[in-house]
C-alpha positions in Angstrom: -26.8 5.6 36.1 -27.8 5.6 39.4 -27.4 8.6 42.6 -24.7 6.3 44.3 -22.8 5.6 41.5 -22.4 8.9 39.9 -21.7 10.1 43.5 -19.2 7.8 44.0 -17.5 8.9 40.5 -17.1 11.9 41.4 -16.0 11.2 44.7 -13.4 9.6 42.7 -12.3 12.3 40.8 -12.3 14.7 43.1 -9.8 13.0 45.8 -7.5 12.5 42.8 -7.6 15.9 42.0 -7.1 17.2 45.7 -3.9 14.5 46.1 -2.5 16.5 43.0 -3.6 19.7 44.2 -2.4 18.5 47.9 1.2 17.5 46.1 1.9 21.0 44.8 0.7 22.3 48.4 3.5 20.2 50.0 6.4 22.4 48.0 6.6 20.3 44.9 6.7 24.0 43.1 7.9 24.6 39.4 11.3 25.1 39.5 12.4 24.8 35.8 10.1 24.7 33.0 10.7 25.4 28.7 9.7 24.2 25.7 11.4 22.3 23.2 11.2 23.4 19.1 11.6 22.2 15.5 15.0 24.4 14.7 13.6 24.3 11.1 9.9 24.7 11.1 9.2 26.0 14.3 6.9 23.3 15.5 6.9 21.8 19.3 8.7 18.1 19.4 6.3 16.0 21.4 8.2 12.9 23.4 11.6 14.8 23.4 13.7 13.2 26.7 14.8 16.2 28.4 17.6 15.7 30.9 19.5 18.0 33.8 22.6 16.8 35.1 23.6 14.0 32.4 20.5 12.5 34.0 19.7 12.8 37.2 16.7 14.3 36.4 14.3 13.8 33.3 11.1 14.1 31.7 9.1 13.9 28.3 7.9 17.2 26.7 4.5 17.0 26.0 2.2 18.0 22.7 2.6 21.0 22.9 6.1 20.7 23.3 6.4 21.4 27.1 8.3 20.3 30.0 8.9 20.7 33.6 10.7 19.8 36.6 10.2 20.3 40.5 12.6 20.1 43.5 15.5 20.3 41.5 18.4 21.3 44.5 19.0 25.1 42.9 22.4 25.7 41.3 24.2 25.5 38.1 23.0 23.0 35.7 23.6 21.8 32.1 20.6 20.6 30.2 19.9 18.7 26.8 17.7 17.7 24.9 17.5 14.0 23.2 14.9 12.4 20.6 14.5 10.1 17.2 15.1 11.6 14.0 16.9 15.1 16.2 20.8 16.1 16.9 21.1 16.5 20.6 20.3 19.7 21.8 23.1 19.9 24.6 25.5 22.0 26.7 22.9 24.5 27.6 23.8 26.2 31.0 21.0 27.3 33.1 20.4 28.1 36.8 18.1 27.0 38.9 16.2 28.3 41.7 13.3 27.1 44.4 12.3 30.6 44.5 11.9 32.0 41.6 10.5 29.5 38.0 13.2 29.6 35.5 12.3 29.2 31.6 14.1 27.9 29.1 13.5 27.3 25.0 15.5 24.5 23.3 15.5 23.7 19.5 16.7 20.8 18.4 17.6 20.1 14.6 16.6 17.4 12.4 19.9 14.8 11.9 21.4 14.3 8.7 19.4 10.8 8.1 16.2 12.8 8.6 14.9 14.1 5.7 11.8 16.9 5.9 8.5 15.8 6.2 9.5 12.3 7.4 8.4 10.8 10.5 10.7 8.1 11.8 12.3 5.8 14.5 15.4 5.2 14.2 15.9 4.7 10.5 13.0 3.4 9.6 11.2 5.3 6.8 7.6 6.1 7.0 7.1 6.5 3.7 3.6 6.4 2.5 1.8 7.4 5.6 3.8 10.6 6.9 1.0 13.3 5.4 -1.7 12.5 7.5 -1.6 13.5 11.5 -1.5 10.7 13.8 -1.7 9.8 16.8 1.3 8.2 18.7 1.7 6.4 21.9 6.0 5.8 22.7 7.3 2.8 24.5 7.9 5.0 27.4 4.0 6.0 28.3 3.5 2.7 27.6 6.1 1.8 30.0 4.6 4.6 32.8 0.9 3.4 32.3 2.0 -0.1 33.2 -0.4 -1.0 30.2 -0.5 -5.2 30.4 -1.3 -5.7 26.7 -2.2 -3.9 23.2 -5.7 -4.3 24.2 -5.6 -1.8 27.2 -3.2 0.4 24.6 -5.3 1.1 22.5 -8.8 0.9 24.7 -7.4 4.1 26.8 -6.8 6.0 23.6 -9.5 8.8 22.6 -12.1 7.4 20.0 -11.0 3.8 20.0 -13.1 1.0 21.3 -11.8 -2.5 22.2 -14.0 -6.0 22.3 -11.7 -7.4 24.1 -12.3 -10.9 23.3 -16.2 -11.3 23.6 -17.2 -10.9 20.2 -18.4 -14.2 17.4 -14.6 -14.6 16.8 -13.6 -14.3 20.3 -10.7 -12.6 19.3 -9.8 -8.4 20.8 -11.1 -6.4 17.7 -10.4 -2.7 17.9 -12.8 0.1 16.4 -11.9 3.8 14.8 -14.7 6.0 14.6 -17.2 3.2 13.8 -14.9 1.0 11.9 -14.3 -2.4 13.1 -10.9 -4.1 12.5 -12.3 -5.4 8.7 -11.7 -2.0 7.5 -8.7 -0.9 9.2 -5.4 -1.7 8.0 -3.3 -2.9 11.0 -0.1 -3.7 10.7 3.3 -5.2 12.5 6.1 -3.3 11.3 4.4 -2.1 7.9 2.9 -6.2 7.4 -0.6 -6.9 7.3 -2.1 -9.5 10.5 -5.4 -8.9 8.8 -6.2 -13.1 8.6 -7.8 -14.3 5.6 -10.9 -16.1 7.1 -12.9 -13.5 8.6 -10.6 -10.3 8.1 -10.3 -9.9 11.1 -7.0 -9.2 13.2 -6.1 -11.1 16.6 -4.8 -8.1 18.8 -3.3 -10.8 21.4 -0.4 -11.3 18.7 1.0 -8.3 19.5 4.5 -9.0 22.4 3.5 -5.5 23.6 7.2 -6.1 25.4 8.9 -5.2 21.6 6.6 -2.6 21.0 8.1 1.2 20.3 5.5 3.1 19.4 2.0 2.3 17.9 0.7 5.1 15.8 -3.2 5.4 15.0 -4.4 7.3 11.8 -7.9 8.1 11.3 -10.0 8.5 7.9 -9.4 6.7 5.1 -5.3 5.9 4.2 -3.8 3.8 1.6 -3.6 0.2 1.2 -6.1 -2.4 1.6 -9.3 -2.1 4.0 -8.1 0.6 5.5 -11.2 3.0 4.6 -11.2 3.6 8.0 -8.2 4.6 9.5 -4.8 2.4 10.5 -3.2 1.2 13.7 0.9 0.6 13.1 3.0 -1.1 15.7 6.1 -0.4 14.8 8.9 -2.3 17.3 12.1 -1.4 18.7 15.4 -0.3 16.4 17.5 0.4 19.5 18.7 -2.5 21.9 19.0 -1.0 25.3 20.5 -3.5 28.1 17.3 -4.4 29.4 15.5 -7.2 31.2 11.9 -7.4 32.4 10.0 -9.8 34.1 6.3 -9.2 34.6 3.3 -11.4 36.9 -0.4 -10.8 36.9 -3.6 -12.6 38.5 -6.9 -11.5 38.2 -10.3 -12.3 38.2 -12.2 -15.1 36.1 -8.6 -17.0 36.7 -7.0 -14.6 34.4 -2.8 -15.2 34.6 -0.2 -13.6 32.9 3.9 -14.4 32.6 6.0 -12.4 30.3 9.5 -12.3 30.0 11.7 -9.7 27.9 15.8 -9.5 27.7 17.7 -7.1 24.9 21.0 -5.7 24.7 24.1 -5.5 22.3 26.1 -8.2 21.6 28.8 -6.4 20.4 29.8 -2.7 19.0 27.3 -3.3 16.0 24.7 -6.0 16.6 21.8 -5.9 18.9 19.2 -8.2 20.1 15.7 -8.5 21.7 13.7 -11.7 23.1 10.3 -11.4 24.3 8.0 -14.6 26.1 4.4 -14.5 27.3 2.1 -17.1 28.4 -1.7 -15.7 28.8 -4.0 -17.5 30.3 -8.2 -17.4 31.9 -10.7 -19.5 33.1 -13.7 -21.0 31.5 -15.9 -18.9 32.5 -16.4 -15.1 32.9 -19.2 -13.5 34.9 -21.4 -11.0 33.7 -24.0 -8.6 35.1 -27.3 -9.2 33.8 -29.5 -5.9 33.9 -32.0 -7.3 36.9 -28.1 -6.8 39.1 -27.5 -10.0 39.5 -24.7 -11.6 38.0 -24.4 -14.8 35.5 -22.0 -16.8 34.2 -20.7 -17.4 30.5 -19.0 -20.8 29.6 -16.7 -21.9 26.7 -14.7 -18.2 27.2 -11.2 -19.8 28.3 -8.2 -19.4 26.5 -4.3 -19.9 26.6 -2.1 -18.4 24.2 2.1 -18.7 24.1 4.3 -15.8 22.5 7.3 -15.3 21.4 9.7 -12.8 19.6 13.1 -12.4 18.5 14.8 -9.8 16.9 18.6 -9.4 15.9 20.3 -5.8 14.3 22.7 -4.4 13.3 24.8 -1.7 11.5 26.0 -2.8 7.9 27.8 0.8 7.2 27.8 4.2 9.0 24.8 4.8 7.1 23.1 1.5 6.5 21.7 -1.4 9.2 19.7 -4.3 8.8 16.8 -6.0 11.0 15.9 -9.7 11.4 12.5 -10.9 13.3 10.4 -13.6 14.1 7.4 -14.3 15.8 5.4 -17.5 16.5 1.8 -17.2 18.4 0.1 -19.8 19.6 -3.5 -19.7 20.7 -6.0 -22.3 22.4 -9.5 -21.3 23.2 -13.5 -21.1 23.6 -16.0 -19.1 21.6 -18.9 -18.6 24.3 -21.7 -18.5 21.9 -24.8 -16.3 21.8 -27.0 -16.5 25.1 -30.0 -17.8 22.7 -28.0 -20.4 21.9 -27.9 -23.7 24.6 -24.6 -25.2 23.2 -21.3 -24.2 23.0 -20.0 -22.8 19.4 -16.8 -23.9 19.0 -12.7 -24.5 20.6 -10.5 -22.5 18.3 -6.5 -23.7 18.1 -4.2 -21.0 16.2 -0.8 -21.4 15.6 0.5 -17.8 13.4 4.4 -17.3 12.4 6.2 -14.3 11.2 9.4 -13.6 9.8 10.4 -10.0 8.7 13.9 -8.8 7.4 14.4 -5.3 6.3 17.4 -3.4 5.4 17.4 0.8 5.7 19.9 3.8 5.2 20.9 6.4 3.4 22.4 7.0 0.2 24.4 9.7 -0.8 23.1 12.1 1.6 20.1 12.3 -1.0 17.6 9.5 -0.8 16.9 7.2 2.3 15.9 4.0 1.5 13.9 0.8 3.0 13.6 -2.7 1.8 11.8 -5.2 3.0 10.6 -8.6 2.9 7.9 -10.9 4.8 7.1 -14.3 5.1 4.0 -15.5 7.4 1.6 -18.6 8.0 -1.7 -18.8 10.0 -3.2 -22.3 10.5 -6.9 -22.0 12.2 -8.8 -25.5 13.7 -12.2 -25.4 14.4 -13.8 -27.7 16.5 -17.7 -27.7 17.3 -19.4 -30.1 19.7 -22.8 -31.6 20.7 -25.4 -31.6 18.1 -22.6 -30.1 15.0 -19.6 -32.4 15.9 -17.5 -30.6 13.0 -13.6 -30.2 12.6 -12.5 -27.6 10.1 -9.1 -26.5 9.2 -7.7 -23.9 7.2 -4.2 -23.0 6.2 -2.7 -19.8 4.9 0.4 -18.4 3.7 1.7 -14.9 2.9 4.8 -13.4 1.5 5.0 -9.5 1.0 8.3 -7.4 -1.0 7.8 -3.8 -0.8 10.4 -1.0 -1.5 10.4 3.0 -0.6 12.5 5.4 -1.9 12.5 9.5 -0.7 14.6 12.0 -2.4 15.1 15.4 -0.7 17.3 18.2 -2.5 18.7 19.4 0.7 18.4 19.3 4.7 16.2 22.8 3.9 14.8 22.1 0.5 11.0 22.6 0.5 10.4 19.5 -1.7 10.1 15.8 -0.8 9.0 12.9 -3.5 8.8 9.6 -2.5 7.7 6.6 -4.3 7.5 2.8 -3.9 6.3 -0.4 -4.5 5.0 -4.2 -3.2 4.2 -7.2 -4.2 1.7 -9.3 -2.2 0.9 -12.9 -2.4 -1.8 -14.8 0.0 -3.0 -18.4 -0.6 -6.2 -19.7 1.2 -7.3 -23.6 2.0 -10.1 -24.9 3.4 -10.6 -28.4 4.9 -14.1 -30.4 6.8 -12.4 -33.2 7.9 -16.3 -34.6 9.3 -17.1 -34.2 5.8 -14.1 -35.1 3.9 -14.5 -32.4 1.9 -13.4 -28.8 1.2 -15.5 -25.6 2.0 -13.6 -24.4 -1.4 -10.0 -25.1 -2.9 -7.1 -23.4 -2.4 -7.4 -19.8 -3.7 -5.4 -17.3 -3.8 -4.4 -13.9 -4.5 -1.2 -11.9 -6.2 -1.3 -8.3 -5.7 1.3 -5.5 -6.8 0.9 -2.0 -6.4 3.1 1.3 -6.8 2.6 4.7 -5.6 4.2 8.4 -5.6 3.9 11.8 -3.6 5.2 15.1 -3.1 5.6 17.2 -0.1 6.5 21.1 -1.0 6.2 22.5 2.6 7.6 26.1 3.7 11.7 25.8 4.5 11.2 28.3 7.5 7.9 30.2 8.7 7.0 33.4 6.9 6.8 35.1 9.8 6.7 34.7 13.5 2.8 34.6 14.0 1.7 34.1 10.3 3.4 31.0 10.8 4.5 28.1 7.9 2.5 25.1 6.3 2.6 22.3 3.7 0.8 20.3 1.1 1.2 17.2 -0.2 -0.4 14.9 -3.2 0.1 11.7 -4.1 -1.7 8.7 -6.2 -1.4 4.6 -5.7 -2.3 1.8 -8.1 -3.4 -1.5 -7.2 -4.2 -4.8 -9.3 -4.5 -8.7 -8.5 -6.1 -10.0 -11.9 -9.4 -11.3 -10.4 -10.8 -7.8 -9.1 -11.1 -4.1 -10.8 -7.6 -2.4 -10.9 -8.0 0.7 -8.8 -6.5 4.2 -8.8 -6.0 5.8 -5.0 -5.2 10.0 -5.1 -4.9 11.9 -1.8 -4.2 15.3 -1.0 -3.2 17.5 2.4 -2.8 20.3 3.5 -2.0 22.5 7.0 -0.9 25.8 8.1 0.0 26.4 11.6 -0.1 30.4 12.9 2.3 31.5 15.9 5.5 30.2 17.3 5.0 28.5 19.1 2.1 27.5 17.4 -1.0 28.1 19.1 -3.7 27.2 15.4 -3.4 24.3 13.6 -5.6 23.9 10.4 -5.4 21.2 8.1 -7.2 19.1 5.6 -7.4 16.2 3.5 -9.3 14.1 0.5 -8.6 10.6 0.0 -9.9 7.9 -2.3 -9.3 4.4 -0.1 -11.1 0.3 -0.9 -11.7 -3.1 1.0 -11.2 -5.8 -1.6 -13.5 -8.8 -0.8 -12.0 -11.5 1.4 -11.1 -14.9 -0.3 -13.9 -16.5 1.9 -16.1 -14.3 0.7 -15.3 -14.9 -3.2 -14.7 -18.7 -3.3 -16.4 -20.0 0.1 -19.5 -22.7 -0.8 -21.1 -25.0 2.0 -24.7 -26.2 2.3 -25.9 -22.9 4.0 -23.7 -20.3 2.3 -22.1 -19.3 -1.3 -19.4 -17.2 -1.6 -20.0 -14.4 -4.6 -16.9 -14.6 -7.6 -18.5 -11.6 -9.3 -18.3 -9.8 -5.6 -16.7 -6.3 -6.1 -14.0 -4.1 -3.8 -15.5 -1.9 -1.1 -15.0 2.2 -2.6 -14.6 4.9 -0.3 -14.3 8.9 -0.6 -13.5 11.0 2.5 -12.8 14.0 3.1 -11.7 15.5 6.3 -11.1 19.2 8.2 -9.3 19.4 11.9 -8.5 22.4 13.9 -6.2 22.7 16.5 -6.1 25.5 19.0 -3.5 25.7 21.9 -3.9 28.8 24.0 -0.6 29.9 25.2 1.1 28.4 28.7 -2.1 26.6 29.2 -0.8 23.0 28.4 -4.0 23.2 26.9 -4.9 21.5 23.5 -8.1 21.9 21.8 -9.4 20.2 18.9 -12.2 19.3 16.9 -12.8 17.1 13.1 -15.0 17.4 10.5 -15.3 14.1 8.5 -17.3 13.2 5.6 -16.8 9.4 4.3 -19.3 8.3 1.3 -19.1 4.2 0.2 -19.7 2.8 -2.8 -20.3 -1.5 -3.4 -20.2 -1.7 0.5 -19.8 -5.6 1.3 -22.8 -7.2 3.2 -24.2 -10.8 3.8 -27.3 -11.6 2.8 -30.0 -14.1 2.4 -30.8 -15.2 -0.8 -33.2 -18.1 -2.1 -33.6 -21.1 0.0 -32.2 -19.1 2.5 -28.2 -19.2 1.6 -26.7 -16.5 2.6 -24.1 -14.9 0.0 -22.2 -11.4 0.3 -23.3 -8.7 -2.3 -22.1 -5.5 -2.8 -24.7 -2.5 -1.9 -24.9 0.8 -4.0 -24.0 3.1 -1.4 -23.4 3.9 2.4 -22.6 7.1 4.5 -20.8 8.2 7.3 -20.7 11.9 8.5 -19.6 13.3 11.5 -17.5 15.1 14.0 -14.7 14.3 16.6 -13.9 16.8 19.5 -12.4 17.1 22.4 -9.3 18.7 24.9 -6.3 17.6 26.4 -4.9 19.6 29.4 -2.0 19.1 32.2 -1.0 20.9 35.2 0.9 20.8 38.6 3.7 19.9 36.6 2.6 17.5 34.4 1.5 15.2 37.7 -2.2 15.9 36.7 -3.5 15.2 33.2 -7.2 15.2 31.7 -8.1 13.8 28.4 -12.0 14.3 26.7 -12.7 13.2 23.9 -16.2 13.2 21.9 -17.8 11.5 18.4 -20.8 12.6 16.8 -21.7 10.1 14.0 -24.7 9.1 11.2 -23.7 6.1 9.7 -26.6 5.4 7.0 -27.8 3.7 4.3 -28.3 5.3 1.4 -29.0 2.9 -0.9 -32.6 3.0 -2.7 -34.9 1.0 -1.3 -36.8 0.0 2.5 -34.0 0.5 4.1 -32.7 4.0 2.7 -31.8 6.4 5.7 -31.4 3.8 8.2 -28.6 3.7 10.8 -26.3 1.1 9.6 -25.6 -1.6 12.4 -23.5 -1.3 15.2 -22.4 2.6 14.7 -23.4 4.6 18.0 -24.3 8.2 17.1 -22.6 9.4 20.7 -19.5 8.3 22.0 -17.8 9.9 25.0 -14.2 9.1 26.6 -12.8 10.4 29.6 -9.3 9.8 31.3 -8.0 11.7 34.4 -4.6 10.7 35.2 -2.5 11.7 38.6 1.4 11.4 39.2 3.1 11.7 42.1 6.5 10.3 43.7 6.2 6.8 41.3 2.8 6.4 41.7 -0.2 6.9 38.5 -2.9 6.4 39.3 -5.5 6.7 36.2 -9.3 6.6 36.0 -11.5 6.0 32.8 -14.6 6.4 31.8 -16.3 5.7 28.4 -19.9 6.0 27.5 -21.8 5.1 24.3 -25.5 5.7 22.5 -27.8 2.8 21.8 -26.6 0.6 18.2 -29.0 -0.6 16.2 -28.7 -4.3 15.4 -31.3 -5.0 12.5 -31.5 -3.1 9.2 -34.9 -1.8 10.0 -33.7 -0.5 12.9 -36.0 -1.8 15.6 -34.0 -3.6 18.4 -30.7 -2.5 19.6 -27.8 -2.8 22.2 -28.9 -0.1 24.8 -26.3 2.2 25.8 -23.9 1.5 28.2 -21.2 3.2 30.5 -18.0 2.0 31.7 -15.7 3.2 34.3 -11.7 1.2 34.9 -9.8 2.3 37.8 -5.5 1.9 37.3 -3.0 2.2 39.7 0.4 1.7 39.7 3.5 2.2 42.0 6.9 2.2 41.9 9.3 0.8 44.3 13.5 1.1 43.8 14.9 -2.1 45.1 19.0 -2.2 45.6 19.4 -1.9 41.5 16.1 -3.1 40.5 13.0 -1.3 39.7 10.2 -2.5 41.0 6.1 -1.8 40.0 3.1 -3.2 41.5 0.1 -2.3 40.0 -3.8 -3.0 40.6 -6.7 -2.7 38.6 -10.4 -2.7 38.3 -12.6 -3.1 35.1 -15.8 -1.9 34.8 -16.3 -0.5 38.3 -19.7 0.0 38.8 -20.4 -3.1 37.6 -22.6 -2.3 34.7 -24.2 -4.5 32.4 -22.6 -3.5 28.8 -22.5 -5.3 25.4 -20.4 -4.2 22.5 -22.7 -7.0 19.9 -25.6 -8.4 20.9 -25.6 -12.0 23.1 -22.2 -11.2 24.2 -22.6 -9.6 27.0 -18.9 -8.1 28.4 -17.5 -9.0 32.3 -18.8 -7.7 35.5 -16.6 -6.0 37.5 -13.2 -7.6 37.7 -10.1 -7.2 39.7 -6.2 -7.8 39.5 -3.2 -7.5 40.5 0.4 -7.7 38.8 4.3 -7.3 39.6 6.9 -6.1 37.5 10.5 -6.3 37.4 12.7 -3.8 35.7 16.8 -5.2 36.0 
């Protein structure tokens, strides 16, 4: 990077941090601050809404379980605290004064539908995911960001990288830790949008409008291809009187509409309708690494969205959910810059419906049921010297079922179990060629699974703290691949209260089965493999987690070890047709690290975050001990956010090492570093709110590549307006 530039960063970050240093200077002093507490175990409650006044004044606690307020008028005031899965923590009486900070510690217990050990919104029951820590991002900090789409989500989140629609598929692919989106399981309410073509999942389908929280898992976690890690959107149970309209423009022609309305339609039944229309150009231009910039053709698109949802209560302790999505997309695959002629026009059409019904049953077990019904119609069109038209059609129904029994609200055991039944048919069509690239397959797969949680009731003491552990085993069979056993087992202890050392760890067996295309798929240049086996993985993991007292400091680093077995790979065979095989074996070791910290009260934050990875080969042969392809050893991530008065204003910064792109490990992407500048402002309007917000992508204008010929944008600019009625 050059003098200027890094000059200019820095200029950057040090004028945001003087206009929050210059905002506490101006008598926006700490007048109220506290923490908010597990009654039960102790733990701080992250994203607890904490009110004074009946709300007149709020704020979300943060991960360590903190709040704070500033020019609050002093006086008497009663304060409560309010979140998912929590009684109300309310009537507390405090006073408040400008002169001297008052504290205050609040403990909120879990509600009766809450049962230990279970994460949840609303009712929904997390069942088979709730061991391992993740990382969640609420409605609301999506809401304060001013995020635009799931793409942004997820890009400004630490260790997750987004090709945001310049890849071969020309569809946003999102990356954990080295993983691309084949080996992740990502999912819309607990269903599966991995397609059945590629693997791949289309982030764009995604109304981030019905979104309530998204929660990102790292390692290896049950179900299919997620050796990786997971990504679960999980959209709104609650149907707040509501409606949003939102308008963006921005560079390369890029447009936005999007539309949301929800509220009750009565004591007991709810709704939500969400709208978007996406649009950009035909072109994007990038910067080439002589500084001059170039255009890339065939990269427009349009896509349509739209969701509905309807609720409602059946009983006191029961309540039932009905959705539907249908996502329509139009658009260009730019193809690779040695290439002269455009690749292809995709047309997608996907539809979802989803009913599920949840409660409680005699204050013993909570329950969820659900069901799921989805098709996904691709059309390829080539042009020039391939004038091909290819179709393909497939259809999906998923049943699952999750049962949790607890004893008591204070028992120390949890079991849960459950099971699904998954059925995906696959069809192929040249019409150029009146033939198929292979008949219809398809695929029936059932599996079941059980764990236990036995987790200390209260902490043994003060500072030696409490803990749990938690083992569990799933079975999965089709009839045309290996049945395969899945155990898991985890662990933590947490010292202090409030805790300042986390420990915990985790072993997990997780597999990948091969895609239908990659089984049944025959055409004159490639041959799918019938004999092809699942993808095996073994991982085993170690984080720590210090946070030094009245910091808002929160340190935390991951050891993770992750060994593959029949690792899925194309390759070419005689006369040069290329067929997937499976190879013996495949490593990736490493270490994530990094620190979150806020101050000023809460209206400057600072997020780093760090990967250290060898992804190899280890399979005898040439090619034993080389780097596998695209898997950067380096990763950095940094995010410095400043709040003030209705404005954030949030600066990002990523860099990564060179990946290699050929098994022998002689040409690669060079690394690249990327800097996006966000602001946002809010504006009260009579009874509306309104934001305007501005951005800027890749701010210095670097050249940058996430796969090789597809190079990402310059830098580009927008601007957007939002309306909250």
């Amino acid at each position: 990077m050059s003098t200027t530039k890094l000059f200019f960063t820095f200029f950057l970050s040090a004028i945001l941090c003087l206009a929050a240093h210059q905002a506490r200077a101006t008598g926006l002093s700490v007048c109220l601050e506290g923490i908010v507490l597990d009654a039960v175990s102790g733990l701080p409650i992250e994203n607890a809404k904490v009110e004074l006044g009946a709300g007149a004044y709020t704020c979300l606690t943060d991960r360590s379980g903190r709040f704070s307020f500033t020019e609050v008028p002093s006086g008497d005031w009663v304060i409560s605290a309010s979140r998912m899965g929590y009684k109300t923590a309310d009537g507390v009486q405090v006073t408040v004064n400008q002169d001297v900070p008052q504290r205050v510690q609040l403990q909120m217990e879990p509600a009766a539908i809450v049962l230990p050990g279970q994460r949840v919104t609303g009712t929904r029951l997390d069942y088979n995911l709730f061991t391992s820590p993740a990382l969640v991002v609420t409605a609301a900090e999506i809401n304060e960001a001013g995020f635009q789409d799931l793409t942004q989500v997820l890009a400004s989140l630490p260790g997750i990288t987004v090709n945001a629609g310049y890849s071969t598929s020309g569809t946003p692919q999102v990356t954990i830790t080295g993983e691309t989106g084949k080996r992740l399981g990502i999912t819309l309410d607990g269903v599966s949008l991995a397609e059945g073509i590629r693997g791949e999942t289309d982030l764009s389908v995604i109304p981030l409008a019905a979104v309530e929280n998204i929660e990102i898992r790292r390692g290896g976690q049950w179900g299919d291809a997620a050796l990786g890690g997971s990504v679960r959107i999980n959209t709104r149970r609650a149907f707040p009187t509501e409606r949003v309209i939102s308008v963006n423009y921005g560079s390369s022609d890029q447009r936005s509409l999007s539309s949301a309305v929800s509220g009750m339609a009565g004591p007991n039944y709810g709704y939500l309708v969400t709208a978007e229309d996406v649009g950009r150009g035909d072109t994007y231009t990038y910067a080439r690494e002589a500084g001059d910039d170039s255009v890339r053709a065939n990269a427009g698109y349009r896509l349509r969205k739209i969701y509905a949802k309807l609720g409602g209560r059946l009983t006191d302790n029961w309540d039932w959910r009905v959705s539907g999505l249908l996502h329509e997309n139009n658009r260009g695959v730019p193809g690779p810059l040695s290439m002269s002629f455009p690749v292809a026009a995709v047309k997608e059409r996907r539809r979802i419906l989803t009913a599920d019904i949840t409660g409680v049953w005699h204050n013993r077990f909570s329950v969820s049921l659900r069901s799921s019904a989805s098709d996904f119609r691709t059309h390829y069109r080539d042009s020039l010297t391939y004038p091909m038209h290819t179709q393909y059609d497939e259809t999906a129904y998923v049943l699952d079922a999750a049962v949790l029994y607890s004893p008591g609200a204070n028992s120390p055991l949890t079991v849960s179990a459950g099971g699904e039944v998954y059925h995906r048919a696959l069809q192929g069509f040249d019409y150029l060629a009146s033939r198929q690239p292979f008949d219809e397959a398809s695929r029936t797969t059932d599996a079941v699974w059980v764990q236990t949680r036995l987790r200390c009731p209260a902490d043994v003491s003060p500072w030696l703290g409490g803990g749990h552990i938690t083992g569990g085993v799933r079975y999965d069979r089709d009839g045309q691949t290996p049945s395969y056993w899945a155990p898991r087992i985890n662990a933590g202890w947490g010292w202090g209260r409030p805790r300042v050392l986390n420990l915990s760890a985790g072993w997990v067996r997780s597999f990948r089965r091969p895609l239908l295309t990659s089984l049944h798929w025959e055409d004159a240049y490639s041959h799918g493999n019938p004999v092809l086996e699942p993808e095996k993985s073994r991982e085993w993991d170690v984080k720590i987690e210090i946070i030094p007292p009245r910091t808002n400091l929160v340190v935390h680093t991951r050891f993770f070890d992750r060994a593959y077995d029949g690792f899925i790979e194309w390759a070419s065979g005689p006369n040069y047709i290329f067929s997937p095989v499976n190879l013996p074996r495949a490593m990736v070791v490493g270490r994530e690290d990094g620190f979150t910290w806020s101050g000023f009260g809460q209206r400057l934050s600072i997020d780093f975050f760090h990967t250290l990875m060898w992804a190899t080969d280890e399979a005898p042969g040439v090619y034993q001990g080389k780097s596998l392809l695209y898997r950067p050893k380096h990763a950095y991530q940094l995010k410095t956010t400043v709040q003030y008065r209705g404005l954030n204003v949030r600066l990002e910064a990523r860099w990564e090492d060179k990946q290699f792109i050929d098994k022998q490990n002689t040409k690669w992407i060079p690394p690249y570093r990327w800097f996006d500048l966000f602001v946002r402002q809010m504006i009260p309007w009579n009874t509306v709110n309104m934001f305007v917000s501005l951005r800027c992508e890749n701010l210095t204008n670097e050249s940058a590549a996430l796969r090789d010929g597809y190079p990402l944008p310059g830098r580009t600019v927008g601007a957007g307006v939002e309306l909250h009625f």
